[in-house]
N, CA and C atoms as an extended XYZ file, in Angstrom:
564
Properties=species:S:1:pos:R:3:atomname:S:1:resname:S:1:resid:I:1 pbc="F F F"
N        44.639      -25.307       48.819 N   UNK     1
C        43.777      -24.234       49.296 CA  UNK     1
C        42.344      -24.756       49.391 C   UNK     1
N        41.773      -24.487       50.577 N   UNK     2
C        40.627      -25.184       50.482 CA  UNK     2
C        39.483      -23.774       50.257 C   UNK     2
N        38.359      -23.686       49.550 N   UNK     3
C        37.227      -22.837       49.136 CA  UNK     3
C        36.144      -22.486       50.267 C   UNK     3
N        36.728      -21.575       51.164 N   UNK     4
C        35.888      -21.354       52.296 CA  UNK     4
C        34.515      -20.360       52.126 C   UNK     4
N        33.020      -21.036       51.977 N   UNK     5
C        32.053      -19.497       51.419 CA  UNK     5
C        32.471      -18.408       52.539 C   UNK     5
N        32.332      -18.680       53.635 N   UNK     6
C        32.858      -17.489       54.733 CA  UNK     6
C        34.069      -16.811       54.990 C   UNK     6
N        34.695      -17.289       53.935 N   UNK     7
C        36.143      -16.405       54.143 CA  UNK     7
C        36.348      -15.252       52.835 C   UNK     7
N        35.061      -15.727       52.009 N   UNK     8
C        34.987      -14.682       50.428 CA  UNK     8
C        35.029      -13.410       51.086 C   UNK     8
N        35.682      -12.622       50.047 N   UNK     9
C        35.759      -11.232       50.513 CA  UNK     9
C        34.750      -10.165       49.859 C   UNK     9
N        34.374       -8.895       51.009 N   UNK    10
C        33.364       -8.421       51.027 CA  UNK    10
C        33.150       -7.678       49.816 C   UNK    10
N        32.001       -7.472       49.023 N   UNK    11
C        31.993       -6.755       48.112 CA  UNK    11
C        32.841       -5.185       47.570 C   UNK    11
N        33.595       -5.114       46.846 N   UNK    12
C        33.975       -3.961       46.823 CA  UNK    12
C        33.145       -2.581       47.019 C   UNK    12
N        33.728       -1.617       47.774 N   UNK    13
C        32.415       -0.461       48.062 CA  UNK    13
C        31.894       -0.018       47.156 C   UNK    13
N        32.280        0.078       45.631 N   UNK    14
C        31.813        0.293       44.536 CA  UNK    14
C        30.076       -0.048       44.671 C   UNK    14
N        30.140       -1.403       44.592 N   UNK    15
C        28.786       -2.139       44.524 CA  UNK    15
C        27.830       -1.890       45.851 C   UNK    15
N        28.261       -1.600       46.800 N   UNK    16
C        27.466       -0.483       47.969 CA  UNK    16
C        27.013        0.571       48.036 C   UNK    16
N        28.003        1.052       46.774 N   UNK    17
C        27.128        2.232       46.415 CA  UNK    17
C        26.459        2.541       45.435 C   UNK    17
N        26.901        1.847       44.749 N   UNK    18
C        25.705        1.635       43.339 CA  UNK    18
C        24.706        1.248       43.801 C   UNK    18
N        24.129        0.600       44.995 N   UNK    19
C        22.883       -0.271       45.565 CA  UNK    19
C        22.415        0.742       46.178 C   UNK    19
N        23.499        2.263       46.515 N   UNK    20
C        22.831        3.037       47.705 CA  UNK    20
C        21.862        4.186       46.511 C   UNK    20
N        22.854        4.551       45.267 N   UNK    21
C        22.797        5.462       44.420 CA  UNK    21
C        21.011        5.344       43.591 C   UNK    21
N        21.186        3.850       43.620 N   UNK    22
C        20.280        2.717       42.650 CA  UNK    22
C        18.664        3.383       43.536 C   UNK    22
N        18.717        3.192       45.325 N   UNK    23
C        17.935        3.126       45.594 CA  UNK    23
C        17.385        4.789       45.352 C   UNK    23
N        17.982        5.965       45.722 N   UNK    24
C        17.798        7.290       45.492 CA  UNK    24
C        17.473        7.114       44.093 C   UNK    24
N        17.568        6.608       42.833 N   UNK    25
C        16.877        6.336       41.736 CA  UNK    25
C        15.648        6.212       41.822 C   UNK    25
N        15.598        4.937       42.660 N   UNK    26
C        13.960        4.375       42.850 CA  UNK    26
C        12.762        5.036       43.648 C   UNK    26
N        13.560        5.811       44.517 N   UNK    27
C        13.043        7.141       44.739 CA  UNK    27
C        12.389        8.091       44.237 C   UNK    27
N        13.643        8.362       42.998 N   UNK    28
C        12.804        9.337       42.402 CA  UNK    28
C        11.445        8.861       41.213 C   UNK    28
N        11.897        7.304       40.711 N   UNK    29
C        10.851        6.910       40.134 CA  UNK    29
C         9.304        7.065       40.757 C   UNK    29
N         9.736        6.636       41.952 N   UNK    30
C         8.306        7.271       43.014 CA  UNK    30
C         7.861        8.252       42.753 C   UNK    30
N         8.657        9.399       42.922 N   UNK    31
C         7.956       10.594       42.392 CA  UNK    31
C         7.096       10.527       40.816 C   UNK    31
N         7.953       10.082       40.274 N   UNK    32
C         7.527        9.886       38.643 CA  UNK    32
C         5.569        9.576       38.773 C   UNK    32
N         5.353        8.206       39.709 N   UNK    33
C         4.536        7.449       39.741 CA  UNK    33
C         3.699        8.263       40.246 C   UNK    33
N         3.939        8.842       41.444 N   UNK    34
C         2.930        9.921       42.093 CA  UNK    34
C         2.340       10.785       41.547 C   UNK    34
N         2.753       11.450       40.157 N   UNK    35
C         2.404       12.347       39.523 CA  UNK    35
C         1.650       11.941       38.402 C   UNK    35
N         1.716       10.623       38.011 N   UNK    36
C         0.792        9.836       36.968 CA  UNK    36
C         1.996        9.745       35.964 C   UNK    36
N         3.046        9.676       36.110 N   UNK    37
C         4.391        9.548       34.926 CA  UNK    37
C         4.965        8.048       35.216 C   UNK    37
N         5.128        7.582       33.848 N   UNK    38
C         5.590        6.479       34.244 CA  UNK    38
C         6.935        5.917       35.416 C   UNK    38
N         7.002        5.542       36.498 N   UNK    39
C         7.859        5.549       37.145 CA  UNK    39
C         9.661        4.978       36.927 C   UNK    39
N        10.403        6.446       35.863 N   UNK    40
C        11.711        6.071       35.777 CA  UNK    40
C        12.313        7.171       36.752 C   UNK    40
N        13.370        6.921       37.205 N   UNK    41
C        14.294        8.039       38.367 CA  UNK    41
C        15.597        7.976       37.763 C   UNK    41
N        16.444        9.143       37.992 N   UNK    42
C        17.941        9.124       37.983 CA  UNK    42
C        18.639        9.785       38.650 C   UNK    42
N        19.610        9.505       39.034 N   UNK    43
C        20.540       10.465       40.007 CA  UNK    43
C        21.754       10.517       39.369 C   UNK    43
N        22.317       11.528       39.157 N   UNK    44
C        23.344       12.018       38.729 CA  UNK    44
C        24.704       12.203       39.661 C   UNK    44
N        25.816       11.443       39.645 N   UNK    45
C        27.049       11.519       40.996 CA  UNK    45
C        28.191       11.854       40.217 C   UNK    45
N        29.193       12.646       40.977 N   UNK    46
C        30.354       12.313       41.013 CA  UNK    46
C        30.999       12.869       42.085 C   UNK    46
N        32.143       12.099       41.875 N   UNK    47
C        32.965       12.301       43.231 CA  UNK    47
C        32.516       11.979       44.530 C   UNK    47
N        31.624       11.049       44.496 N   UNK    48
C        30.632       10.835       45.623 CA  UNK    48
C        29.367       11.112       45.833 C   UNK    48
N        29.145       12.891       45.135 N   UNK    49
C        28.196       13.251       45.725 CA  UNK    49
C        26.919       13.507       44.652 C   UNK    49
N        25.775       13.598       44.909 N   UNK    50
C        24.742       13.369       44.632 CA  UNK    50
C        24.645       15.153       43.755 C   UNK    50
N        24.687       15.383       42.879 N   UNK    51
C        25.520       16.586       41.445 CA  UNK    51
C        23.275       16.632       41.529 C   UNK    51
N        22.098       16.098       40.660 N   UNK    52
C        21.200       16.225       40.430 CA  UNK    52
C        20.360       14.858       40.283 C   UNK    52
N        18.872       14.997       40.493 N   UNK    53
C        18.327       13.914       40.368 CA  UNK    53
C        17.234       14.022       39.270 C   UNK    53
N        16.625       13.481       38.972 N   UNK    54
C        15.491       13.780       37.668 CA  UNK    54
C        14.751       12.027       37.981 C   UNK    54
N        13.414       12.767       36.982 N   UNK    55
C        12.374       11.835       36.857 CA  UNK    55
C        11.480       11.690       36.158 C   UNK    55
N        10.844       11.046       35.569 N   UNK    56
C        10.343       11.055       34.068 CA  UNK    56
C         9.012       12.299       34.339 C   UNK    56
N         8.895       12.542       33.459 N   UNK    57
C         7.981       14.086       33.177 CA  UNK    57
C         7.369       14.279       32.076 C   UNK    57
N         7.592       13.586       30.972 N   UNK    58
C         7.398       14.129       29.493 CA  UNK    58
C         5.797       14.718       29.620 C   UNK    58
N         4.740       13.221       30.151 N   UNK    59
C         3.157       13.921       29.974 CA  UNK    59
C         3.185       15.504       30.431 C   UNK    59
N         3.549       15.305       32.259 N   UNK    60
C         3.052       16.969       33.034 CA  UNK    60
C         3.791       17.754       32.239 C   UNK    60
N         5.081       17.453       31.697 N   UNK    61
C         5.654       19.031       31.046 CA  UNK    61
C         5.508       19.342       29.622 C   UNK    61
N         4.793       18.353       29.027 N   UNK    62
C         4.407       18.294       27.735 CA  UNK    62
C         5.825       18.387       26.792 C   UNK    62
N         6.650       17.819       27.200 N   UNK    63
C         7.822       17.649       26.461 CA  UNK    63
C         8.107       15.880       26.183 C   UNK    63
N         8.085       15.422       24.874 N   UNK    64
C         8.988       14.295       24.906 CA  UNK    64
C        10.396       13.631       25.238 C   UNK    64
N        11.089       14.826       25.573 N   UNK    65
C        12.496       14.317       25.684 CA  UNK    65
C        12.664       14.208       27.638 C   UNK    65
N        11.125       14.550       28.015 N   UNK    66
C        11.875       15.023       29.574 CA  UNK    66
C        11.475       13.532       30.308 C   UNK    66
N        12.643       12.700       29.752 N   UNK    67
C        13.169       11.519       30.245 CA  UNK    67
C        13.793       11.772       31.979 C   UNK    67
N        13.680       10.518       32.848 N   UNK    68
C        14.617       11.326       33.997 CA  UNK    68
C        15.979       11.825       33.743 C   UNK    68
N        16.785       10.652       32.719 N   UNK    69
C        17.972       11.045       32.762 CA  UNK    69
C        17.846       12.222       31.802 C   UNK    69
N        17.297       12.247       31.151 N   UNK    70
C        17.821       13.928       30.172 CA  UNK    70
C        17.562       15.049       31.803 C   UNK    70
N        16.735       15.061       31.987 N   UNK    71
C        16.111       16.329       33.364 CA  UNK    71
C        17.600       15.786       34.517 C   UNK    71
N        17.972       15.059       34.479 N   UNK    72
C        18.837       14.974       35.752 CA  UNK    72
C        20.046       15.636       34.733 C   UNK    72
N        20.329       15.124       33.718 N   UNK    73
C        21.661       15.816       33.170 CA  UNK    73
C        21.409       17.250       33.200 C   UNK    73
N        20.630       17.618       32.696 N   UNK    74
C        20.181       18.996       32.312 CA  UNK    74
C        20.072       19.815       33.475 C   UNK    74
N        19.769       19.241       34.566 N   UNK    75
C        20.041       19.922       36.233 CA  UNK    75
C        21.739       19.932       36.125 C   UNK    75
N        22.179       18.819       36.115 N   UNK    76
C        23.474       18.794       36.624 CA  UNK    76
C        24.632       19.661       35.891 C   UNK    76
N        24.606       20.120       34.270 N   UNK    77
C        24.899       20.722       33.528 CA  UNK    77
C        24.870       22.042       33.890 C   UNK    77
N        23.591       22.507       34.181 N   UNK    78
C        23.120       23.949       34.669 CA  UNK    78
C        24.138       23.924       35.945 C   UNK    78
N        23.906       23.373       37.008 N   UNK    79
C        24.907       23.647       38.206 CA  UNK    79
C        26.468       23.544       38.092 C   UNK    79
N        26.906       22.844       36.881 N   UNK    80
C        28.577       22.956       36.712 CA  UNK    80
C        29.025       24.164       35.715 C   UNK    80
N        27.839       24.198       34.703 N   UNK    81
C        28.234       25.765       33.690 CA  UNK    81
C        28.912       24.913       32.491 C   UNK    81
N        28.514       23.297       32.921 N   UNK    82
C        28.562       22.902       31.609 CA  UNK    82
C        28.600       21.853       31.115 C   UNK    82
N        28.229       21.064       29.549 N   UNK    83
C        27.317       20.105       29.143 CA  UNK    83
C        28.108       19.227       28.996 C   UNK    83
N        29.262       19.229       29.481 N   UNK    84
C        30.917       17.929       29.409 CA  UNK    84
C        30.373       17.157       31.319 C   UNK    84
N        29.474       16.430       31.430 N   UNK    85
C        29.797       15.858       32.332 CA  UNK    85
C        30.217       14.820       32.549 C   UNK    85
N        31.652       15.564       32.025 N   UNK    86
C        33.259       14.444       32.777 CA  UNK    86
C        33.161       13.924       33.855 C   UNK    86
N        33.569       12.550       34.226 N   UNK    87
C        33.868       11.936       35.939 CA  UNK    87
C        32.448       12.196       36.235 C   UNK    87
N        31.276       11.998       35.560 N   UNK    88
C        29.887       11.846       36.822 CA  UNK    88
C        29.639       10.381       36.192 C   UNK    88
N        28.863        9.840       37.166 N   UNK    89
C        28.189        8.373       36.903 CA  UNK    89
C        26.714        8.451       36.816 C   UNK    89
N        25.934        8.120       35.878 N   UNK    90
C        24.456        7.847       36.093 CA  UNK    90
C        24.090        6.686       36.355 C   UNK    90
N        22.723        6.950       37.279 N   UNK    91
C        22.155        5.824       37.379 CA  UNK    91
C        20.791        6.179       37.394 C   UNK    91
N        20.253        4.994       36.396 N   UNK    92
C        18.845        5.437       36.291 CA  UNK    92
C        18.066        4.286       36.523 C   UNK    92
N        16.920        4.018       37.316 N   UNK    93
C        15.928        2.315       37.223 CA  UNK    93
C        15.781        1.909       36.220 C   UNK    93
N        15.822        2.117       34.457 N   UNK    94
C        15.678        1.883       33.604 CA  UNK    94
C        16.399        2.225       32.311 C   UNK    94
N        16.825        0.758       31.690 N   UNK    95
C        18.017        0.964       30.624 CA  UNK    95
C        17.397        1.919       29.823 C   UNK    95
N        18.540        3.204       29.587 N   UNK    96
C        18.345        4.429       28.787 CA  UNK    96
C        17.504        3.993       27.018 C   UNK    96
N        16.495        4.624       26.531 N   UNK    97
C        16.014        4.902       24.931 CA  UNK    97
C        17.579        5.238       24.441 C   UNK    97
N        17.083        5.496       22.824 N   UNK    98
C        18.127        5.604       22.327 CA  UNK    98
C        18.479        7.283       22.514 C   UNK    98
N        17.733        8.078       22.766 N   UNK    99
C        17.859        9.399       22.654 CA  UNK    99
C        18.717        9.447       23.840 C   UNK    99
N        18.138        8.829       25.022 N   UNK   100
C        18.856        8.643       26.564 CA  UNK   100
C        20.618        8.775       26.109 C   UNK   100
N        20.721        7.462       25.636 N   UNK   101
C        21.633        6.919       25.283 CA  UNK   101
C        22.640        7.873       25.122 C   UNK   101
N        22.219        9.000       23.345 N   UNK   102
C        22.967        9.455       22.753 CA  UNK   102
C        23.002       10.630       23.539 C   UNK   102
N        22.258       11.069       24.451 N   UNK   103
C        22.687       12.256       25.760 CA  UNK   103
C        23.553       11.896       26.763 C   UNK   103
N        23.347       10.605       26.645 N   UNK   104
C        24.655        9.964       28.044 CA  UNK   104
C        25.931       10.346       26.956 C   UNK   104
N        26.237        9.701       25.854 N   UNK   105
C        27.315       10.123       25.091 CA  UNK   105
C        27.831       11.649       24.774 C   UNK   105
N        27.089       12.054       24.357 N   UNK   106
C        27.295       13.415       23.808 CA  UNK   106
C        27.643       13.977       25.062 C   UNK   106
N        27.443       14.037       26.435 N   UNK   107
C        27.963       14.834       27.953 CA  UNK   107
C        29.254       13.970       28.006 C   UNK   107
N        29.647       12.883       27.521 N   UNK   108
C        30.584       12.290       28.411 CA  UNK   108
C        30.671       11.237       29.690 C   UNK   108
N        29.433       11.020       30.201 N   UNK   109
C        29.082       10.514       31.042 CA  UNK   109
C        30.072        9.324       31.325 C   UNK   109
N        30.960        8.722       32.237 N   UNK   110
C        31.924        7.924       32.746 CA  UNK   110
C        31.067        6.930       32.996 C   UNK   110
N        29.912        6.662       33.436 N   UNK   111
C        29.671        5.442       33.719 CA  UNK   111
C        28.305        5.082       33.839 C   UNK   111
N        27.309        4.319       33.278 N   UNK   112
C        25.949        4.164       33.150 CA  UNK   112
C        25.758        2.948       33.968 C   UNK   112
N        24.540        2.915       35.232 N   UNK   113
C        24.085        1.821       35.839 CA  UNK   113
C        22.963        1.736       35.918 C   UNK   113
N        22.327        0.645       35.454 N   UNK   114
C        20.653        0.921       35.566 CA  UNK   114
C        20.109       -0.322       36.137 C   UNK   114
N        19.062       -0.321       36.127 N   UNK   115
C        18.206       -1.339       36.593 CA  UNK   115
C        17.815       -2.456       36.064 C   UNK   115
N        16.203       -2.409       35.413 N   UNK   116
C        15.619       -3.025       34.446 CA  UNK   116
C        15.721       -2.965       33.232 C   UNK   116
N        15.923       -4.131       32.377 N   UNK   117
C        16.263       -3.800       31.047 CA  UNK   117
C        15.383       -3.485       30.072 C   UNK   117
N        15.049       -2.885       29.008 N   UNK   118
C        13.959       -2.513       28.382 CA  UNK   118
C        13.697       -2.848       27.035 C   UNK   118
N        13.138       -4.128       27.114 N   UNK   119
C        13.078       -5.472       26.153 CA  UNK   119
C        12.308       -4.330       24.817 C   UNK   119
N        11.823       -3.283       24.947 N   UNK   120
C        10.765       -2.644       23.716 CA  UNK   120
C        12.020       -1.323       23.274 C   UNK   120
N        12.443       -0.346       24.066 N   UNK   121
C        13.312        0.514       23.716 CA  UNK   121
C        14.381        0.505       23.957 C   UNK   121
N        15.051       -0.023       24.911 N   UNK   122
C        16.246       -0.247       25.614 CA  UNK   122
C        17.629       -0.345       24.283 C   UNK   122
N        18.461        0.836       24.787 N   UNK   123
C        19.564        1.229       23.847 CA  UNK   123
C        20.846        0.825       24.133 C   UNK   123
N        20.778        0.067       25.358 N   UNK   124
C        22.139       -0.460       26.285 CA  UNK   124
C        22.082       -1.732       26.017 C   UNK   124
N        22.046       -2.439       25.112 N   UNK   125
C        22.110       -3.926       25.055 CA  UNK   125
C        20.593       -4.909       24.486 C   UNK   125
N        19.592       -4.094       25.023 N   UNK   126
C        18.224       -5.204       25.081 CA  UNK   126
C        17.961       -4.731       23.442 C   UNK   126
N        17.654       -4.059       23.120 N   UNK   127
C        17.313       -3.390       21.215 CA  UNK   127
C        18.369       -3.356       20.589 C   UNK   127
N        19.476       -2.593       20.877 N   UNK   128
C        20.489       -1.865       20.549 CA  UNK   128
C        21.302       -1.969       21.631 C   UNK   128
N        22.356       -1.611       20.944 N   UNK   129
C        23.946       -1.241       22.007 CA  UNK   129
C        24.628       -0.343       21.236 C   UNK   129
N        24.232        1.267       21.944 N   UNK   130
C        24.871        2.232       21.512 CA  UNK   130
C        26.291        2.219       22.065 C   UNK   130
N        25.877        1.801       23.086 N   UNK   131
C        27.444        2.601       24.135 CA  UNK   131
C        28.489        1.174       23.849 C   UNK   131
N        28.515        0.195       22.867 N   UNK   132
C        29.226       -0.278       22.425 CA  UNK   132
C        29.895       -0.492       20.741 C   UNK   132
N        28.988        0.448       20.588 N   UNK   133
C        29.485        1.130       18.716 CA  UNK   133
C        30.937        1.355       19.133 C   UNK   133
N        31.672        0.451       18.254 N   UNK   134
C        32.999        1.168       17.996 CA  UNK   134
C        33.359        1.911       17.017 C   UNK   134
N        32.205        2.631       16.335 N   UNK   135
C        32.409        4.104       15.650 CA  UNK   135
C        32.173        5.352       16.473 C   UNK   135
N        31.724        5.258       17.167 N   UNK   136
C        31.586        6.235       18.093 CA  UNK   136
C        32.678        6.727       18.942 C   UNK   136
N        32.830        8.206       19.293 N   UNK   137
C        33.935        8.443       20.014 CA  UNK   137
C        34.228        8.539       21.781 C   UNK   137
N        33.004        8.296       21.902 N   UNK   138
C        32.786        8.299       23.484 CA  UNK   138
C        32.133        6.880       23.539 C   UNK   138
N        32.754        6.191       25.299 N   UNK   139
C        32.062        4.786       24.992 CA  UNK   139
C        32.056        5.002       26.676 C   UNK   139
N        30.559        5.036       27.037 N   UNK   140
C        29.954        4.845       28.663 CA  UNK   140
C        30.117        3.573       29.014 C   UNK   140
N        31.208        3.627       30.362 N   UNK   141
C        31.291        1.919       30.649 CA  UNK   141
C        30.143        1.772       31.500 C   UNK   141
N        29.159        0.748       30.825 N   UNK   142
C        27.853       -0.012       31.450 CA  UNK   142
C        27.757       -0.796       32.279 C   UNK   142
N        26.652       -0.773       33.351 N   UNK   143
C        26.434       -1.629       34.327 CA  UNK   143
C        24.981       -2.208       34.787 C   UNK   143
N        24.898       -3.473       33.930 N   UNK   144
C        23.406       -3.534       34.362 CA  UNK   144
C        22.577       -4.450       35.233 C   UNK   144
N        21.609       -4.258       35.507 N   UNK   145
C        20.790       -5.108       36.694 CA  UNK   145
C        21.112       -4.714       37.827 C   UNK   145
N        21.696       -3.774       38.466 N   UNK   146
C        21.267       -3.058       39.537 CA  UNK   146
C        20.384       -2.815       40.514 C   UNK   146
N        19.832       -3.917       41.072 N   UNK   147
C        18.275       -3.634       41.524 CA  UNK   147
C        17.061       -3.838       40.843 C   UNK   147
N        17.711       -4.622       39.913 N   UNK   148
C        16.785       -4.930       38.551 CA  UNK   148
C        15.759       -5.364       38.471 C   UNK   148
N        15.260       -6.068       39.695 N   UNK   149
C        14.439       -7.048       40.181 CA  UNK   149
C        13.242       -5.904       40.575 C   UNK   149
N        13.980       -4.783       41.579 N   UNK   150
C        12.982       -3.986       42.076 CA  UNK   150
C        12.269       -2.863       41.416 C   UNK   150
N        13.559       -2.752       40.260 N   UNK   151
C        12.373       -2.206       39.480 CA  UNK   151
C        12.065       -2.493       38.332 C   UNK   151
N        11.887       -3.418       37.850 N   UNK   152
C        11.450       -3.724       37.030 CA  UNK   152
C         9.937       -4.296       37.394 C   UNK   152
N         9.966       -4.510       38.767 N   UNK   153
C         8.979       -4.595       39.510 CA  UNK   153
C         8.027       -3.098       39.546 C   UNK   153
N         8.425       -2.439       40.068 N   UNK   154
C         7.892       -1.262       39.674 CA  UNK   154
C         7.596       -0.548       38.958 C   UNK   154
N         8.114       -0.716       37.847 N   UNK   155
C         7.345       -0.275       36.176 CA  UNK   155
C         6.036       -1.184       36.197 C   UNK   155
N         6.096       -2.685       36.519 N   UNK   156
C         5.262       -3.685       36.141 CA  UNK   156
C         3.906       -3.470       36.833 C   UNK   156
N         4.410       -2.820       38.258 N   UNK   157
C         2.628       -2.712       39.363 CA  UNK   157
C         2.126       -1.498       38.639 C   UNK   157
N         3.064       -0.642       38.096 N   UNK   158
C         2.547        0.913       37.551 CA  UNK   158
C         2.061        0.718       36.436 C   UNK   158
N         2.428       -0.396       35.486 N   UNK   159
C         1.340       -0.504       34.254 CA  UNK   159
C        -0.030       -1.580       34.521 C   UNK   159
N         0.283       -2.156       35.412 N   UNK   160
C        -1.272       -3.005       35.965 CA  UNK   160
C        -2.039       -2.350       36.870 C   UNK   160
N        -1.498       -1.375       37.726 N   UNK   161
C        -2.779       -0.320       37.996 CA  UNK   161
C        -3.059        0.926       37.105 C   UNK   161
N        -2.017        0.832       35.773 N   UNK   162
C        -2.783        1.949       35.260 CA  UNK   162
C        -3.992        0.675       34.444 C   UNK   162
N        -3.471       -0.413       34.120 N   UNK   163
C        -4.923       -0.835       33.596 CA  UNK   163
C        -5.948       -1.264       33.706 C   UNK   163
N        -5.711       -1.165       35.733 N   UNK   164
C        -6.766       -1.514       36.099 CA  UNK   164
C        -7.832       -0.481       35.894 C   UNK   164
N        -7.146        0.919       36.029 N   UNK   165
C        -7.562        1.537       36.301 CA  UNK   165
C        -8.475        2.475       35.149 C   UNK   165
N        -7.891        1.676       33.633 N   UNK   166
C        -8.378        2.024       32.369 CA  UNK   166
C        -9.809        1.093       32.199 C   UNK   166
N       -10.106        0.136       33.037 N   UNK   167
C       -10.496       -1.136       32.449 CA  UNK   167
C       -12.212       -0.483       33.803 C   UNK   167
N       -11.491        0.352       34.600 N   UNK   168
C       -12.749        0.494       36.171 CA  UNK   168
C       -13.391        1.906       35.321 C   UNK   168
N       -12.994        2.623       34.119 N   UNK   169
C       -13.557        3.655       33.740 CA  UNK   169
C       -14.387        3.215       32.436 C   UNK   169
N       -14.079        2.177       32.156 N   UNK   170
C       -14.750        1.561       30.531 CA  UNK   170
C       -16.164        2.043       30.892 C   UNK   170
N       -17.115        2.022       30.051 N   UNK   171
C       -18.693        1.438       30.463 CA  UNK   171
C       -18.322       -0.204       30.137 C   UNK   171
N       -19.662       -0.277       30.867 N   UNK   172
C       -19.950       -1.548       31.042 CA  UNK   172
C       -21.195       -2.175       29.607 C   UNK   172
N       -21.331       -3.394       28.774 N   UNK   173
C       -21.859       -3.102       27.779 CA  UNK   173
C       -23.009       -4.172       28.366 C   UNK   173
N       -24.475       -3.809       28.315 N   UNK   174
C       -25.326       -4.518       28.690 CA  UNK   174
C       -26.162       -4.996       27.844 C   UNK   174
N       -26.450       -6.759       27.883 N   UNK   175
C       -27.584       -7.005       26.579 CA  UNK   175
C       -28.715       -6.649       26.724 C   UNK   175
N       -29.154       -6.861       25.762 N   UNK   176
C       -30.640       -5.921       25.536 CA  UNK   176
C       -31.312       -6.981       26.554 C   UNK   176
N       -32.852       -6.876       27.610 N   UNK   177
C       -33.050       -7.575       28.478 CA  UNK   177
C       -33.790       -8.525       27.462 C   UNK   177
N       -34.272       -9.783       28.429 N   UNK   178
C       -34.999      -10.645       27.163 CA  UNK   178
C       -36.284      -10.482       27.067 C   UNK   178
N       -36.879      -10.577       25.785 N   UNK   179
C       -38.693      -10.110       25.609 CA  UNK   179
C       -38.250       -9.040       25.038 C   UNK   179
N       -37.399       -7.979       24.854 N   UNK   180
C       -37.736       -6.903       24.753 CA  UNK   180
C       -36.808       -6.820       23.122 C   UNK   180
N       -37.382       -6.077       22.294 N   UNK   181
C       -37.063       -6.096       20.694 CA  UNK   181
C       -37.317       -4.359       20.540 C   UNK   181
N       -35.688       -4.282       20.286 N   UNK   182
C       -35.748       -2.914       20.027 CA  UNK   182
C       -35.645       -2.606       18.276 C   UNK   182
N       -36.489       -1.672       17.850 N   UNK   183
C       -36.373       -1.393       16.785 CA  UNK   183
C       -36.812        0.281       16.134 C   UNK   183
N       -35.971        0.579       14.990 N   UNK   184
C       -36.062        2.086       14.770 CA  UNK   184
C       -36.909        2.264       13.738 C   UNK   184
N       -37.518        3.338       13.638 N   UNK   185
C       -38.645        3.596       12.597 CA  UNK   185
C       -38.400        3.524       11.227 C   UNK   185
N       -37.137        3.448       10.834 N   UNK   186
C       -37.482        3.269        9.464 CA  UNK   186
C       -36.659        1.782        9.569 C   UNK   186
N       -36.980        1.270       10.457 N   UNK   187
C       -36.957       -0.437        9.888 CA  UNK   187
C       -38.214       -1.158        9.857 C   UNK   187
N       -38.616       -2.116        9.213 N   UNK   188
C       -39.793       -2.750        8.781 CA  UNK   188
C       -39.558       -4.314        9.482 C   UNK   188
């Protein structure tokens, strides 16, 4: 048998659509960014179809937990009548916290795909690996690097213009000019 690269066969549609699902993620991270939230997105599927999307929120809604994926489950929950979401797949630009995590578990969630991995909180492998505890009774089969490149890219421009943008509001600290000796009255 000879190893033809042009005769390899085409990606399974699986991975076409995880790239299609991935990008409606990155989407919604946009939104995230637009609003001054750090830019994470998620879309919530099954059976094909696009069930809810979410996007990080915690500052504008003054909630800590309103992660995208908690707000996308929590849409998608509300529209089925209920918090077992059996047979849906998430996908979010960024490997789930641990709280993420234990909300992907506790619904049931069939299948987790994310993006960038999250070398500081990341609960899917980079810190921790929840969804591979074998004490646990639910186990989300994982999929990572998804577009990983692009966004991980996009977290990265969103924290260098927020510091540019911390760094263009500083004052500026000026030395005293020269000749000139400042001093307060009760110094001698």
């Amino acid at each position: 048998m000879i190893d033809d690269p042009g005769s390899a066969a085409p990606p399974p549609a699986g991975d076409a659509l995880d790239l299609a699902w991935m990008r409606l993620a990155i989407d919604q991270a946009r939104n995230a960014w637009a609003v001054g939230e750090v830019p994470v997105g998620a879309v919530l599927v099954r059976e094909g179809r696009v069930l809810a999307t979410g996007y990080n929120q915690p500052i504008g809604g003054h909630d800590p937990t309103a992660h995208a994926e908690i707000r996308a489950m929590r849409a998608a929950a509300e529209l089925l009548g209920n918090y077992r979401l059996v047979d849906c797949d998430l996908y979010v630009t960024l490997e789930p916290c641990v709280m993420c995590a234990g909300a992907i578990m506790h619904a049931r969630i069939r299948r987790l795909v994310f993006g960038a991995r999250d070398p500081k909180t990341g609960a899917c492998g980079s810190v921790v690996d929840l969804m591979a505890e074998q004490r646990l009774n639910h186990h989300t089969q994982v999929t990572s690097g998804v577009l990983g490149d692009e966004c991980g890219t996009l977290l990265s421009e969103f924290f260098a213009a927020r510091r540019r943008a911390a760094r263009a509001t500083q004052p500026v600290a000026h030395p005293p000019a020269p000749g000139i000796e400042v001093r307060f009255h009760d110094e001698a």
